[in-house]
C-alpha positions in Angstrom: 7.9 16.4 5.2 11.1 15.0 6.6 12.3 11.7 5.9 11.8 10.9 9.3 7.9 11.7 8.7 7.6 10.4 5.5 8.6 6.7 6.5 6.5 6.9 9.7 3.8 7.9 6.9 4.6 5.1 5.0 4.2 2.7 7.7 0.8 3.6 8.1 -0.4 2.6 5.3 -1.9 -1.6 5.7 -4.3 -1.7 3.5 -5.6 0.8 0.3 -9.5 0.8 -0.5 -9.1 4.1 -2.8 -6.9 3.4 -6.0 -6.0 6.8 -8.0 -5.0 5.9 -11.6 -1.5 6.4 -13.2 -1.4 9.3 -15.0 0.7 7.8 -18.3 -1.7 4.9 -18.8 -5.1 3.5 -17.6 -4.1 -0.1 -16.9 -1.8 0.7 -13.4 -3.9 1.8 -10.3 -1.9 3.3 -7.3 -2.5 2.9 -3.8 -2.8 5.7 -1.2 0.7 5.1 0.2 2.1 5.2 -3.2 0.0 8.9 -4.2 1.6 10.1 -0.8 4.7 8.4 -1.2 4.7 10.2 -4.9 3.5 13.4 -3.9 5.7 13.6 -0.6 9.0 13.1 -1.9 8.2 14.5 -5.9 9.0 11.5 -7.2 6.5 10.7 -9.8 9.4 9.7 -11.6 9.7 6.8 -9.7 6.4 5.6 -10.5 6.6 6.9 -13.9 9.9 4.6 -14.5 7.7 1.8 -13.4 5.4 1.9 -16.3 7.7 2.7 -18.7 9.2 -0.4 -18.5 6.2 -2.4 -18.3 7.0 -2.0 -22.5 10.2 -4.6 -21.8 8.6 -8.5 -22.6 10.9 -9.6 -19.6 9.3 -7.2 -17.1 5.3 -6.9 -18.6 5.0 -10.6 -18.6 6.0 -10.9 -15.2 2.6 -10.5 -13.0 4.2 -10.2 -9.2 7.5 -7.2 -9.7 9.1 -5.7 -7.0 10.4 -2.1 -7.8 13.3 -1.3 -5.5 14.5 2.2 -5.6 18.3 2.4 -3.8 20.1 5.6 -3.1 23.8 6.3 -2.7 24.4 9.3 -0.2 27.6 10.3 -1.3 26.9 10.7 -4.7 23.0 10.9 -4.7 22.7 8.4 -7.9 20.0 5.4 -7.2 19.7 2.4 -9.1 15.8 1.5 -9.5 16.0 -2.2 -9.7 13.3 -5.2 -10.9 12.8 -8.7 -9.3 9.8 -11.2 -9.5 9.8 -11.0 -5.7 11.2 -14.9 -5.6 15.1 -14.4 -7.3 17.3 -11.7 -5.6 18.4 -12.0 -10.0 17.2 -8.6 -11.0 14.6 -8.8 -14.1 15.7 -5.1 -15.3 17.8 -2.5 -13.5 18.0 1.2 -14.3 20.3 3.8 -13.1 20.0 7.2 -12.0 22.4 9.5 -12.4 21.0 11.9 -10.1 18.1 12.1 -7.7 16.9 14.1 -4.5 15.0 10.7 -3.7 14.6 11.8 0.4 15.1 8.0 1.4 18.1 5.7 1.3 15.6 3.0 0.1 12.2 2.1 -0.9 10.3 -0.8 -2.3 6.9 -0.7 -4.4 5.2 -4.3 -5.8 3.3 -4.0 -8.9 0.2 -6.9 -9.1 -1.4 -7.9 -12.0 -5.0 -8.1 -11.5 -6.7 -9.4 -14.4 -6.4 -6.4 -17.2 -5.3 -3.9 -14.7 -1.9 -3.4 -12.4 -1.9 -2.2 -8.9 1.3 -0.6 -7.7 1.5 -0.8 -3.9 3.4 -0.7 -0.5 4.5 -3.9 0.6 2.1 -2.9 3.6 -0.8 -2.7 1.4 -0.9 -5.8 0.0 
């Protein structure tokens, strides 16, 4: 799928009835648009950077993150970066040194519901 594809993909998505479950832990629920988003451009890593943070006080304890996933072209590095969706303040940050990320840019929210975390596209919320 071309990048080109994939985001008109993306844009689809407004709404997910079918949640798939994370495959590092039982408490995070993915949308469709994030399975496809995952399984499009291979990068479970992205999602799988997500959880693994959720171990950081700072980030777990925050019930409303948005995930943003930045990539420099020149140098194909990214910076995944953490906000509570109200600060433009980053909450965490993590750099990548190298990635084949297909987009310049992508955003995920991750929602507390009760015990369980649903990580969507801003479109599904």
């Amino acid at each position: 799928m071309t990048p080109e594809e994939l985001l008109r993909a993306l844009a689809g998505f407004t709404g997910s009835d079918t949640l798939t479950r994370h495959g590092l832990t039982r408490r995070v629920l993915m949308s469709k648009g994030v399975v496809l988003l995952a399984e499009q451009a291979r990068t479970h890593c992205l999602t799988d950077l997500i959880v693994s943070h959720q171990v950081d006080p700072r980030v777990r304890f925050e019930p409303f993150q948005v995930w943003t996933l930045t990539v420099d072209a020149t140098t194909r590095s990214a910076v995944a970066t953490m906000t509570d969706g109200n600060s433009k303040l980053p909450v965490t940050q993590q750099e990548i040194p190298w990635t084949d990320f297909p987009l310049p840019e992508v955003t995920l929210w991750l929602v507390q519901e009760g015990e369980l975390w649903i990580m969507l596209l801003p479109g599904e919320y």
